[in-house]
C-alpha positions in Angstrom: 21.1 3.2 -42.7 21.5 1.7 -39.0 21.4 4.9 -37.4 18.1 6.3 -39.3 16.2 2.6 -38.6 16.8 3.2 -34.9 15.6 6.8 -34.4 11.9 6.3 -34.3 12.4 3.5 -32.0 14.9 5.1 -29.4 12.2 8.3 -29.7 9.3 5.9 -29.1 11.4 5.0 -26.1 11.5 8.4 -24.8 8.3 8.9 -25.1 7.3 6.5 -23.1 9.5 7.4 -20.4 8.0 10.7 -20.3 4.2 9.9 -20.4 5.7 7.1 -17.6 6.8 10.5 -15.6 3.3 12.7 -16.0 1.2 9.6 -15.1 3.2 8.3 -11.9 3.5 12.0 -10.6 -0.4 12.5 -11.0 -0.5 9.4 -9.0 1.5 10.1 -6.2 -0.4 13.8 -6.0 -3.9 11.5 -5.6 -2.1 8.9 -3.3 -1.1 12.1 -0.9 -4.0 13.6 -1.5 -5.3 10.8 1.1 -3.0 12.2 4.0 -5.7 15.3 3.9 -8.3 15.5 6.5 -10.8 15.9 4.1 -11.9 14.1 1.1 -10.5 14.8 -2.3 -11.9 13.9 -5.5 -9.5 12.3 -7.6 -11.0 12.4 -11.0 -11.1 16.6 -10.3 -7.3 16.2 -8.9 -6.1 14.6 -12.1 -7.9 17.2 -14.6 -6.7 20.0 -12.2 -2.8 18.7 -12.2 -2.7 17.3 -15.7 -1.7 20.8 -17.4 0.9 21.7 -14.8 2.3 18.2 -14.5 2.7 17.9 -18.0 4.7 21.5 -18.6 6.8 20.5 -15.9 7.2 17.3 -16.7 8.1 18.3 -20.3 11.3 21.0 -19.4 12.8 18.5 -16.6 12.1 15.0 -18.9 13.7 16.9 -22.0 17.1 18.4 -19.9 17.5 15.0 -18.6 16.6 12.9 -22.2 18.3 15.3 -24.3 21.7 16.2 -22.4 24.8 14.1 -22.6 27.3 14.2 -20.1 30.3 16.5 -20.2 32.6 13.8 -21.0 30.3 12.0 -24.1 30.4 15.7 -25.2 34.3 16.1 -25.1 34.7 12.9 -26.8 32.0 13.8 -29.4 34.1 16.7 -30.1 37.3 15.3 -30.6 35.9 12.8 -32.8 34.7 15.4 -35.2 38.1 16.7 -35.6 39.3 16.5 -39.3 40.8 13.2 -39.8 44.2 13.3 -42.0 43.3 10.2 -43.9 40.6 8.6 -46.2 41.2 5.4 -43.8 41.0 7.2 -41.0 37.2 8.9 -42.2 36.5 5.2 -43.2 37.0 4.4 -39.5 35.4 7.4 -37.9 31.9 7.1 -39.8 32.4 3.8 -39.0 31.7 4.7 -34.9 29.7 7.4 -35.0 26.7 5.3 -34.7 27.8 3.4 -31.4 28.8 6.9 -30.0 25.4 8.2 -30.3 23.7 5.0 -29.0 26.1 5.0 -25.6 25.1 8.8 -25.5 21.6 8.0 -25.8 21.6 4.9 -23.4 23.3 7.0 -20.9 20.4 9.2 -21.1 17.7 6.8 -20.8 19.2 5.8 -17.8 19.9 8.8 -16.1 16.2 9.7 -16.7 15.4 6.4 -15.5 16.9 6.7 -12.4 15.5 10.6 -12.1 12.1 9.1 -12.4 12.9 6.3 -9.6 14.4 8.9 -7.0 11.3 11.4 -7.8 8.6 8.6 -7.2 10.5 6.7 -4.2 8.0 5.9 -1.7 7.6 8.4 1.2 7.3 7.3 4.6 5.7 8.7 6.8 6.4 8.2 10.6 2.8 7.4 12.7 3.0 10.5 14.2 3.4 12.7 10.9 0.4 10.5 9.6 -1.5 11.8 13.0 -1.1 15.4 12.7 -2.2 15.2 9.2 -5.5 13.2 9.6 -6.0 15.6 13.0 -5.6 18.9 11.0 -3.3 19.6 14.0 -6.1 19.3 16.4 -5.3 20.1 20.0 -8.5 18.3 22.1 -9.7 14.9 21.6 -12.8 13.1 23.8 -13.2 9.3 22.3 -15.9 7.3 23.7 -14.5 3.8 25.2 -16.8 1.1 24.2 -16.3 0.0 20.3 -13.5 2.1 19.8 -10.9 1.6 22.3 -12.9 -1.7 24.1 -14.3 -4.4 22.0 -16.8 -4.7 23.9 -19.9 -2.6 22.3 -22.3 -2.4 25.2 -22.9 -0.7 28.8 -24.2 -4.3 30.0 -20.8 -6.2 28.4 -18.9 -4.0 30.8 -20.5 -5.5 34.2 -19.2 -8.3 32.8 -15.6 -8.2 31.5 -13.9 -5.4 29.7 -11.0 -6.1 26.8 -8.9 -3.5 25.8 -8.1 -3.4 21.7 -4.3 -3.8 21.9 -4.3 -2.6 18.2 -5.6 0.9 19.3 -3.2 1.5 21.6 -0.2 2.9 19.8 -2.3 5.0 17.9 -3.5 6.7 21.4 -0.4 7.2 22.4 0.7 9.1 19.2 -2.6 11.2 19.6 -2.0 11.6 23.1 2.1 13.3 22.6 0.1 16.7 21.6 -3.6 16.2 21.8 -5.5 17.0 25.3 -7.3 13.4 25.3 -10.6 12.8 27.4 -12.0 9.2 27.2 -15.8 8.8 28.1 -18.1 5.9 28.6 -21.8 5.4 29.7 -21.8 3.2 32.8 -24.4 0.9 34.6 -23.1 0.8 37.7 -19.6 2.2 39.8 -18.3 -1.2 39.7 -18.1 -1.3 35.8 -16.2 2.0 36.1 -13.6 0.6 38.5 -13.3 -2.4 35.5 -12.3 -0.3 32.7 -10.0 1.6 34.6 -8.2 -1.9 36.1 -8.3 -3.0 32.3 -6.9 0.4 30.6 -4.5 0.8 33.2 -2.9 -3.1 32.9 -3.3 -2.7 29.1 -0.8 -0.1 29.3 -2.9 2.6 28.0 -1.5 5.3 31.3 2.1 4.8 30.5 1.7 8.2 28.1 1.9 11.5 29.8 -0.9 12.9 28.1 -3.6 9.6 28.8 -4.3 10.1 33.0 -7.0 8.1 35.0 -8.6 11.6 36.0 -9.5 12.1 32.2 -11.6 9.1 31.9 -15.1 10.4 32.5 -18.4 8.0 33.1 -21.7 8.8 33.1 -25.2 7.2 33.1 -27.1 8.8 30.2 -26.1 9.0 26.5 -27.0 12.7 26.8 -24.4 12.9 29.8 -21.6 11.9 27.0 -23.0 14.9 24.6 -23.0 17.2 27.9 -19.4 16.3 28.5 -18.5 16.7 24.5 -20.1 19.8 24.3 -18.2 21.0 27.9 -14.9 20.0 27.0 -15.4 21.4 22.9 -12.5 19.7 21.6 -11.3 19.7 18.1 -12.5 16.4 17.5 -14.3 13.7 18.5 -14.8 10.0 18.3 -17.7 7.9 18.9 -19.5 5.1 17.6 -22.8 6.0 18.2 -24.4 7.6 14.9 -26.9 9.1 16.7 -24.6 11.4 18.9 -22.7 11.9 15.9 -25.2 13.6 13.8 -26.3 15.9 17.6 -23.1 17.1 17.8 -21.7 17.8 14.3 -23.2 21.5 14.6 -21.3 22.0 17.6 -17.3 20.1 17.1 -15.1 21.2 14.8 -14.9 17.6 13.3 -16.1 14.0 14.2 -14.7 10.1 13.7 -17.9 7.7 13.3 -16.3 4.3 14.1 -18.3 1.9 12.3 -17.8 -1.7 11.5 -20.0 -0.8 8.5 -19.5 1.9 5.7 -22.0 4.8 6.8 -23.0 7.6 4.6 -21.6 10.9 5.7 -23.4 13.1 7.4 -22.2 16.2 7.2 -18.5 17.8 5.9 -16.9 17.7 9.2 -18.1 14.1 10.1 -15.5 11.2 9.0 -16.4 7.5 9.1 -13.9 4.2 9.5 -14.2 0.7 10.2 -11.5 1.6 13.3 -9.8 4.3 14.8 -6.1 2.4 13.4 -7.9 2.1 9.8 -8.7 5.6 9.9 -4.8 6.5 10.3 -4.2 4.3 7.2 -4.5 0.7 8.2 -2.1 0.8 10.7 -3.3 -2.4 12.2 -2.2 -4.2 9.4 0.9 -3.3 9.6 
């Protein structure tokens, strides 16, 4: 009577483990899906893995739910042997019911603990997040002011010029296997000399791959698109929209740093609030 009252629960149990398993393994398809470099639609992803989540989600949660360890099953067997005395039946009915709840608790937990290993967090290293937002990109130009500087403007610079300490780790990563070209519109030489005193005591030389002779000034917007279009690098950064839009025929793909969310304006043309949000938040870290 025990044992029968207990089976739909211990089954509903199950069954919640495995609809547990096919909804966190959607999930963490949808939560990788934002390592891509380009936009995924997760509604489409969920219809798309829902059918091969579930059949493999079925086989691996019902060998794990279903199969007792060696040892339950050696000790299931000897406890089916024929006892030699009415007592002795008496007392062997008797613990069949525990036996098959420590079988099926053990299995419960073992799935448990499958599910827990399977869905551990992954992560990623800054430089593996890099390569994956860059689509391995081997050429990057960035423009200076409102990306790398806080300052936003040509005329701030004749002034003073502040280096964004939270861009620079992320520069550095790019900079271990990207060629990196920074570029600013200038006013006059003296605000050139500036940004260079300021990028060079913020640190931002130390890499190999970020040199002093690829910083490039010009006077004219349309300077920056001739160097862009020069250079043709796999990506590039900027913060004006306009330049955006002129050269997203021409590059491969393009960052628009924004402080506000911007429509896109083409498939190759991403948008952030930063170029460390961009690589997953990474100034929040």
């Amino acid at each position: 009577m025990g044992g029968s009252a207990s089976s739909p629960s211990t089954n509903q149990g199950k069954d919640d483990d495995l609809a547990d398993l096919i909804h966190r393994f959607i999930d963490s398809l949808a939560d990788y899906s934002d390592l891509l470099p380009f936009s995924v639609d997760r509604q489409k992803l969920r219809s798309y893995t829902t059918l091969a989540a579930l059949a493999i989600t079925l086989i691996l949660a019902w060998k794990i739910l279903r199969s007792p360890p060696q040892e339950t099953q050696r000790r299931q067997r000897r406890r089916a042997t024929p006892p030699s005395s009415s007592g002795t039946t008496g007392r062997t009915s008797s613990s069949a019911n525990p036996s098959t709840d420590i079988c099926s608790s053990s299995g419960d937990s073992r799935a448990q603990d499958a599910i827990n290993h399977f869905f551990q967090p992954v992560n990623l290293t800054l430089e593996q997040i890099v390569r994956h937002k860059l689509n391995e990109g081997r050429k990057v130009t960035c423009r200076l002011l409102g990306v790398v500087l806080e300052e936003t403007t040509p005329e701030e610079l004749q002034e003073k010029v502040t280096v964004r300490s939270s861009v620079l780790e992320v520069l550095h990563e790019i900079a271990k296997f990207c060629d990196v070209y920074l570029m600013e519109r200038i006013l006059d030489d003296e605000s050139g000399e500036r940004v260079l005193s300021a990028l060079s005591e913020a640190g931002v030389f130390t890499s190999g791959g970020l040199m002093k002779e690829k910083v490039l000034f010009c006077g004219t917007e349309n300077g920056r698109i001739s160097f862009v279009r020069q250079l043709e690098p796999d990506w590039h950064i900027d913060s004006n929209s306009e330049i955006i839009q002129q050269l997203a025929r021409f590059i491969k793909y393009e960052l628009h740093i924004s402080p506000e969310r911007v429509e896109r304006m083409a498939t190759n043309v991403y948008s952030s609030t930063s170029l460390e949000n961009f690589f997953g938040g990474l100034d929040q870290r």
